[in-house]
N, C-alpha and C positions, 0 to 999 in steps of 0.2 A: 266803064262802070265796074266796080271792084264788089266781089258778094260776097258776104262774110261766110266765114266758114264754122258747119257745125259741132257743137262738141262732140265726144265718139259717144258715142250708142252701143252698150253690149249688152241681150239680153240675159238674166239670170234666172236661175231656177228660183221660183217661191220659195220663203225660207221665213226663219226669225231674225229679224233686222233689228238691231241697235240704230236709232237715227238721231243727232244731234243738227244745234243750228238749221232747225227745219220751221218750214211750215204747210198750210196744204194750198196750192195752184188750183185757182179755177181756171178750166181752161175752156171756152165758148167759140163750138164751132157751126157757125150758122144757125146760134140762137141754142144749140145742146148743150148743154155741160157737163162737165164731167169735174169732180176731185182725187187729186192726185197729193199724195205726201210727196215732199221734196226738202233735201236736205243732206248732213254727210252721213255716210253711212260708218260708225266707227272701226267696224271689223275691217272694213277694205281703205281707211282715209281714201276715198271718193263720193261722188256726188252718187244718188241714187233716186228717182223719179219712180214713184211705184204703179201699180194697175188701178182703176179707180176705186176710190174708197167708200167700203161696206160700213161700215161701222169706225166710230169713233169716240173714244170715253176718254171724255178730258181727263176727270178726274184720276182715273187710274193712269193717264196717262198710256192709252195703249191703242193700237189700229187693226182693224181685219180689211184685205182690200180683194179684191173680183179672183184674182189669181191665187187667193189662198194663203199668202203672206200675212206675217204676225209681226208689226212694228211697237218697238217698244219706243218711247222717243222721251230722255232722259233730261230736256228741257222745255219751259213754257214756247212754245210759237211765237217767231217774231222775225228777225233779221236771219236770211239764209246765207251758211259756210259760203264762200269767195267762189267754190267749186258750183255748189248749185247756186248762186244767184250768175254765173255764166250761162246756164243752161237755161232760167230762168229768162235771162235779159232777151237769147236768142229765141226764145218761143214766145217775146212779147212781142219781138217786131220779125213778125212773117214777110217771105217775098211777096211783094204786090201782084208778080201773076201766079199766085196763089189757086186760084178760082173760088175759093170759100173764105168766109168772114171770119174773122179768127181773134177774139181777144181773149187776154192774160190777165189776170190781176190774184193775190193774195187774197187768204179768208180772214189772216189774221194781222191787226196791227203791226207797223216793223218800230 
């Protein structure tokens, strides 16, 4: 049995994020959820998955989330960068000995 292997993981300090090609992840683990921005982050061209989200105004287009981060995200929500839907794909489908129920899915249309 071959397990796939995770993208890297590095935490960041809270900051003001420029996010492109994003949208937000629900993520449901044993019925909790939580939302998360996801998407590339422009200052670093990487993927970036933020802390769950506080607040979120479409209209201005801007995000507050749990850690104090200020996302500004400089397109509509839809289809996520190549970068986060990797990160994506591997937090929809968890290891089955997991011990907790765990699904993925998008808030916003792709």
């Amino acid at each position: 049995m071959r397990m796939k292997k995770a993208p890297a993981i590095h935490l960041v300090p809270p900051g003001h994020i420029v996010l492109s090609e994003w949208n937000i992840v629900i993520i449901k683990i044993d019925g909790i959820a939580y939302e998360k921005f996801l998407g590339l982050d422009v200052n670093t061209n990487e993927y970036r998955i933020s802390s769950p989200v506080e607040e979120y105004d479409a209209e201005n287009r801007i995000g507050y989330t749990a850690s104090g981060s200020v996302y500004q995200l400089v397109d509509e929500p839809g289809s996520l960068h190549s970068k986060a839907q990797e990160v994506y794909d591997f937090m929809a489908n968890p290891p089955e000995d997991l011990g907790k129920e765990v699904k993925v899915s998008l808030k916003f249309p792709v």
